[in-house]
DRENKOLNU-308652 format. One record per residue (C-alpha): residue number from 1; residue in one letter; chain; x, y, z. Coordinates in nm, 2 decimals, padded with zeros to 4 digits, always signed. Example, Ala and Ser with C-alpha at 12.3 -4.5 7.8 and 13.67 -1.06 7.14 Angstrom:
DRENKOLNU-308652
     i   aa   ch        X        Y        Z
     1    A    A   +01.23   -00.45   +00.78
     2    S    A   +01.37   -00.11   +00.71
//
This chain:
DRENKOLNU-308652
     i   aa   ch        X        Y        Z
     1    X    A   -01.03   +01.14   +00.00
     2    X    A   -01.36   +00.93   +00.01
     3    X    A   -01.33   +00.63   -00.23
     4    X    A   -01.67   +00.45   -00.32
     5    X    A   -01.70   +00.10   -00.28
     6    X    A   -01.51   -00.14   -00.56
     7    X    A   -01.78   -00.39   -00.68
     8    X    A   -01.59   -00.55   -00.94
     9    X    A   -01.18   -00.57   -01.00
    10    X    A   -01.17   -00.31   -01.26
    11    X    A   -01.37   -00.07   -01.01
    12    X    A   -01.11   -00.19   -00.75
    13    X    A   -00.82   -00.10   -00.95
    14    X    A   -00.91   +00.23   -01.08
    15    X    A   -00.98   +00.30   -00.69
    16    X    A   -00.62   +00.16   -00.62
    17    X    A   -00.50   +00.38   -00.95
    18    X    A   -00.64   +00.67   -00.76
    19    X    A   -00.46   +00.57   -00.43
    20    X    A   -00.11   +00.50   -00.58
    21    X    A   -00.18   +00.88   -00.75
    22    X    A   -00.16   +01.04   -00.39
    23    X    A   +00.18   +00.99   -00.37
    24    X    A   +00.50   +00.85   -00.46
    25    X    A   +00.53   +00.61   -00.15
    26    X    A   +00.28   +00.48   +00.03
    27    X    A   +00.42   +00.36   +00.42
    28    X    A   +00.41   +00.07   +00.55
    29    X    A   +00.36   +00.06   +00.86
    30    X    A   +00.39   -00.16   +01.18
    31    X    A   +00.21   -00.03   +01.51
    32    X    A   +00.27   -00.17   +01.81
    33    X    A   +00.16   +00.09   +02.05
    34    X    A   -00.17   +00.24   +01.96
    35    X    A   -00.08   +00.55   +02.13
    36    X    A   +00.15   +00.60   +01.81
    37    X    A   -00.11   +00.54   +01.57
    38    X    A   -00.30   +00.91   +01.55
    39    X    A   +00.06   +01.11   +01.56
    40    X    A   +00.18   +00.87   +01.32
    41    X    A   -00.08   +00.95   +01.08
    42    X    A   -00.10   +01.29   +01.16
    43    X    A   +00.30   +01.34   +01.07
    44    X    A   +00.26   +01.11   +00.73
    45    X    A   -00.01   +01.35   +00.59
    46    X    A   +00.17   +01.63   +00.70
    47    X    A   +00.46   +01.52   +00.51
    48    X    A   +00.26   +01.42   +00.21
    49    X    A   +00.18   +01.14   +00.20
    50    X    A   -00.16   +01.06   +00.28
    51    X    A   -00.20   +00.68   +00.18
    52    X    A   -00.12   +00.47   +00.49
    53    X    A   -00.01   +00.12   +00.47
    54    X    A   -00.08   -00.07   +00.84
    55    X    A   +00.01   -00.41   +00.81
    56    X    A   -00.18   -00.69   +01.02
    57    X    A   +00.17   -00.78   +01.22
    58    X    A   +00.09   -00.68   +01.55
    59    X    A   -00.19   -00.76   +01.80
    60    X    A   -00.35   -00.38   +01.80
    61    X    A   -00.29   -00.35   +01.37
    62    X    A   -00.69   -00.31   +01.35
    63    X    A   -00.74   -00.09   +01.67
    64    X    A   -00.48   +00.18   +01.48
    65    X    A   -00.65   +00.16   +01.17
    66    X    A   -00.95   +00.26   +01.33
    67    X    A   -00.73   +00.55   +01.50
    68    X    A   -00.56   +00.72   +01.23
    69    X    A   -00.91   +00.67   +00.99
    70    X    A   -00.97   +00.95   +01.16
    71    X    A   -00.71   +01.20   +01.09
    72    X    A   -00.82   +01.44   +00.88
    73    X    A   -00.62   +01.39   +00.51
    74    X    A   -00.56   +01.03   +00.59
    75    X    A   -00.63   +00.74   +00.34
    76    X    A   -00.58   +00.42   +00.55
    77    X    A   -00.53   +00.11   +00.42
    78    X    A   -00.48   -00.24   +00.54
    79    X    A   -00.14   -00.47   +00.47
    80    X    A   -00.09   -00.77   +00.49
    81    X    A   -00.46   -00.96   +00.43
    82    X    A   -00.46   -01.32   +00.40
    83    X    A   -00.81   -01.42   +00.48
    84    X    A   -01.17   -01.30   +00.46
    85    X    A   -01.17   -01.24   +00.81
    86    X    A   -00.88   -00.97   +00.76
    87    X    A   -01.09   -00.82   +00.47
    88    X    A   -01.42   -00.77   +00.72
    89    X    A   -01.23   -00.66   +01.02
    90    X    A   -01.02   -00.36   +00.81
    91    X    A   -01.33   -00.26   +00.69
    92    X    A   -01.51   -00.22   +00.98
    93    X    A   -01.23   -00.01   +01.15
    94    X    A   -01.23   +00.22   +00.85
    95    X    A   -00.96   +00.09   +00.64
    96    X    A   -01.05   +00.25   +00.25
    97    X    A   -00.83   +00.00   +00.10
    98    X    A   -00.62   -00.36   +00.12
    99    X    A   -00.29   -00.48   +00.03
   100    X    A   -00.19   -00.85   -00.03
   101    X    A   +00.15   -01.00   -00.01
   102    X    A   -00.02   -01.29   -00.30
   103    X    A   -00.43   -01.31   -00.41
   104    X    A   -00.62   -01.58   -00.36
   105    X    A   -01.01   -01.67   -00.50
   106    X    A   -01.12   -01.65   -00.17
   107    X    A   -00.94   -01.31   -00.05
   108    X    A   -01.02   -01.17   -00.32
   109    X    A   -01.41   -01.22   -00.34
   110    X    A   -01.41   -01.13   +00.02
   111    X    A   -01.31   -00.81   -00.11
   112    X    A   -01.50   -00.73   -00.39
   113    X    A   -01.82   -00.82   -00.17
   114    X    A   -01.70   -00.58   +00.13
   115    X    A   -01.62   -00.31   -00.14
   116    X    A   -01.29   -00.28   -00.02
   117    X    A   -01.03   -00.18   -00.31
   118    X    A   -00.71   -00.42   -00.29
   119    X    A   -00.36   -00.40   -00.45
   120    X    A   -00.35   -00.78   -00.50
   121    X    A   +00.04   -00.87   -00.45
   122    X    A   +00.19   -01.08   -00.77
   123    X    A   +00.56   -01.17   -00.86
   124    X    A   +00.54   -01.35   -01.17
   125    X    A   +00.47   -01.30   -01.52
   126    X    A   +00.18   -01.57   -01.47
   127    X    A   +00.03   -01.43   -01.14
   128    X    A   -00.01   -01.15   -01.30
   129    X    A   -00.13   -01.28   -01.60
   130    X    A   -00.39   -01.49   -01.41
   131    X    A   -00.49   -01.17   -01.21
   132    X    A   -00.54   -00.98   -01.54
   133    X    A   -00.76   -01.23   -01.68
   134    X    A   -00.97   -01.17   -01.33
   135    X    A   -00.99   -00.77   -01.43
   136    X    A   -00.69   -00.65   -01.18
   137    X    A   -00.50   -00.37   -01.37
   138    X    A   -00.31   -00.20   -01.05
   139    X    A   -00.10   -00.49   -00.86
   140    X    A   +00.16   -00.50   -00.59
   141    X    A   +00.46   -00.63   -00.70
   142    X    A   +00.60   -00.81   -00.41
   143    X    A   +00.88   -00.92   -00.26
   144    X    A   +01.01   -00.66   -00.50
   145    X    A   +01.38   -00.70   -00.41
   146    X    A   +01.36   -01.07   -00.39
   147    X    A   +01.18   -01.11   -00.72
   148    X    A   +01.44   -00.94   -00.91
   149    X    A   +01.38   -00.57   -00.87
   150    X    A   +01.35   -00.31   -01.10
   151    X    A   +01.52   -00.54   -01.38
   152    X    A   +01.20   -00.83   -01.31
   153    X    A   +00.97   -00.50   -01.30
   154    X    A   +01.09   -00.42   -01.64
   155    X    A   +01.08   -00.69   -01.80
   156    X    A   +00.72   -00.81   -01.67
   157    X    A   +00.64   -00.45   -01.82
   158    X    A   +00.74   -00.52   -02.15
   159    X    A   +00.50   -00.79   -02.26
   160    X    A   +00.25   -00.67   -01.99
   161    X    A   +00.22   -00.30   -02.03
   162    X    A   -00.16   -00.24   -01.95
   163    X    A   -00.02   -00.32   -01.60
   164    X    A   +00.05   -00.09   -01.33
   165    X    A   +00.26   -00.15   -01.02
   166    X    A   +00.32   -00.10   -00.65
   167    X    A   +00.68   -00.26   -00.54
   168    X    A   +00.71   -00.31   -00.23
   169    X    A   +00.98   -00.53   +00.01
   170    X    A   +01.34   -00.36   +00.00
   171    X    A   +01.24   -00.04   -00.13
   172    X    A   +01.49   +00.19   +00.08
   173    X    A   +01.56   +00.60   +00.01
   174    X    A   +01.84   +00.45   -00.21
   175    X    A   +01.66   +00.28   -00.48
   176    X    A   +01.33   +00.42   -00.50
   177    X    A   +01.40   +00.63   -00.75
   178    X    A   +01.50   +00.37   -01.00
   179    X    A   +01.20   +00.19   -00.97
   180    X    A   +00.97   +00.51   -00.97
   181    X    A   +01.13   +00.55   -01.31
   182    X    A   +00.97   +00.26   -01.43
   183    X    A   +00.70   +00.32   -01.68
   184    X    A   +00.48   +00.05   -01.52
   185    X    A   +00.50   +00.16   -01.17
   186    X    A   +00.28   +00.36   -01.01
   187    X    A   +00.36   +00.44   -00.70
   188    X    A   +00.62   +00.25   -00.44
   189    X    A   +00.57   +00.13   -00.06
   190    X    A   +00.84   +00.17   +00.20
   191    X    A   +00.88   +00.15   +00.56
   192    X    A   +01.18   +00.40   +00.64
   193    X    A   +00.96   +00.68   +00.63
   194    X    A   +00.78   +00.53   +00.98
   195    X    A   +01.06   +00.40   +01.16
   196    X    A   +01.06   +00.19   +01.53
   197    X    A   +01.30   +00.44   +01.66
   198    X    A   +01.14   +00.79   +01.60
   199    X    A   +00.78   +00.63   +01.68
   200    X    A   +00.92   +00.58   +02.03
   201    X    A   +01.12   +00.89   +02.07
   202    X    A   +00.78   +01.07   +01.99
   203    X    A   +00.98   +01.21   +01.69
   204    X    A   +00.69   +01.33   +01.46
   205    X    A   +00.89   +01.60   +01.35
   206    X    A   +01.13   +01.39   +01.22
   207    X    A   +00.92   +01.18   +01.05
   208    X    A   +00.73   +01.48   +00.86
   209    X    A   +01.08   +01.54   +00.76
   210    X    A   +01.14   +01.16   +00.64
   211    X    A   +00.78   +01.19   +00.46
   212    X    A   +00.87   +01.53   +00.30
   213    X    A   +01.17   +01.41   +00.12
   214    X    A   +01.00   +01.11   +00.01
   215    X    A   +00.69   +01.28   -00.15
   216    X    A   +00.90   +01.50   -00.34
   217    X    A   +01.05   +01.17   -00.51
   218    X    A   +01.03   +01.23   -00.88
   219    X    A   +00.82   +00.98   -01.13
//
């Protein structure tokens, strides 16, 4: 899946409509040996699900990206972006999209000038107010868990409908199905589906298994 560039937030969330549409979770994921990051991706798609979430917490985050962007059936994005220098570094290792924990002015211009799509994170009624006002339509809701979970989701829903979500933070194989009900909510990110342990074990199998079961999630 090639996405063109976003010039403008509505652009940028109908490319991020089209990302959360892959599948219903999108990992997140945490490399810290690169040697992972191909296999990694190669096991994710394999399972089904195709959008990749790296976050920038380790020292080699960008150096995957650029790995698995080129696994054939991958859709990598970049997590965790804070500054304008995140925003041009993920897009020049290939990253097709960016996730934010909150939005800023500044992160998010960076983006729309780099033409990378962004999932802007929000946890309030009045972030995401103040990011519909800006033309964001497809947010991250995050911490999810923290913020009140599927009960917060809800009820931001209610006055807010024209909203669509991606929770992530504390979404676990338990209660992902409750907020995948959730007539605002897209798609949902988790981490269990890439775990430390099988990454160093080499256990791809394991986690096209893991990836399997989640893409067959109902919403």
């Amino acid at each position: 899946m090639n996405l063109s560039i976003a010039t403008s937030p509505l652009q940028s969330s109908m490319r991020a409509a089209e990302i959360c549409a892959l599948a219903p979770i999108v990992p997140v994921i945490v490399i810290e040996d690169l040697a992972h990051a191909r296999p990694l991706a190669q096991a994710l798609v394999a399972g089904g699900l195709p959008a990749l979430e790296v976050t920038l917490r380790s020292e080699i985050a960008i150096e995957a990206i650029a790995e698995m962007a080129q696994v054939e059936g991958a859709v990598v994005g970049v997590g965790t972006l804070l500054t304008s220098m995140d925003v041009a570094a993920a897009v020049e290792a290939g990253a097709q999209f960016g996730v934010s924990p909150g939005a800023t002015d500044r992160l998010l211009d960076a983006a729309i000038e780099a033409g990378l799509p962004m999932l802007p994170g929000a946890a309030t009624a009045s972030e995401v107010m103040a990011l519909l006002e800006k033309g964001y339509t497809v947010l991250k809701f995050f911490p999810a868990e923290a913020s009140g979970g599927t009960a917060a989701l809800k009820a931001i829903g209610a006055p807010i409908p024209q909203v669509g979500f991606c929770p992530t933070g504390g979404i676990t194989p338990q209660n992902a199905a409750s907020y995948l009900a959730l007539a605002n909510v897209l798609c949902a990110g988790g981490s269990w589906v890439a775990p430390k342990a099988m990454m160093e074990a080499g256990d791809w199998a394991g986690i096209t298994a893991l990836a399997k079961v989640a893409a067959a999630l109902p919403r």
